[in-house]
C-alpha positions, 0 to 999 in steps of 0.5 A: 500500500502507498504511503498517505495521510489517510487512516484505516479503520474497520467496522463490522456488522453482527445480527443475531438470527433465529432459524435463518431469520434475522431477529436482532441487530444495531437497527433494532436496538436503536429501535428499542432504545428509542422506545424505551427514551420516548416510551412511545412506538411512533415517536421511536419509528420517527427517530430511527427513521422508519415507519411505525408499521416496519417498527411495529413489524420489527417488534412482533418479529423479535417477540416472535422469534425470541418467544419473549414480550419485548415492549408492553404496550398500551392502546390510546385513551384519555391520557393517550397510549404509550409503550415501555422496555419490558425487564425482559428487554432491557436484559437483552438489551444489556447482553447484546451490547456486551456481545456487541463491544467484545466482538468489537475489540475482537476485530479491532485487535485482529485489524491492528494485528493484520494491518499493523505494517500499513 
């Protein structure tokens, strides 16, 4: 490689996947941080830019695929509807952001190791 000025940096990507079928990943945690920051579904899809019937799609999904209750949610009303991060997501949340930062180190050390002569 030539000599420059420019710096080189990795990035990768991971996903959790059940029988082939993508169920967790940076998007969907974004997703449910959101929802968990604004307890509220749409104003979540409007944050992570998409709508709220994709969100509401990536929510059931992950419900589904994982066989647990993600977002409790309650339907409008007089004091209007709202949703919020079940325990049961918050641990997921938690497990996958460790997953998430070793992976992270793993492929920073091994890009370090590979392009260290660069």
């Amino acid at each position: 490689m030539r000599e420059s000025h420019n710096v080189l940096d990795i990035r990768s990507k991971i996903w959790i996947e059940v029988d082939g079928e993508p169920v967790f990943g940076r998007g969907r945690r974004f997703l449910l941080e959101a929802i968990d920051s604004h307890g509220s579904i749409n104003q979540a899809a409007q944050e992570v830019d998409i709508s709220f019937r994709k969100a509401w799609g990536h929510i059931k999904a992950m419900e589904e695929r994982l066989g647990v209750k993600l977002v409790d949610r309650q339907t409008g009303g007089k004091n209007g509807g709202g949703a919020a991060l079940t325990a049961e997501a918050r641990k997921f949340l938690k497990k996958y952001g460790v997953l998430e930062k070793g992976i992270q180190e793993i492929v920073d050390k091994r890009f370090r190791k590979v392009f260290q002569t660069v």
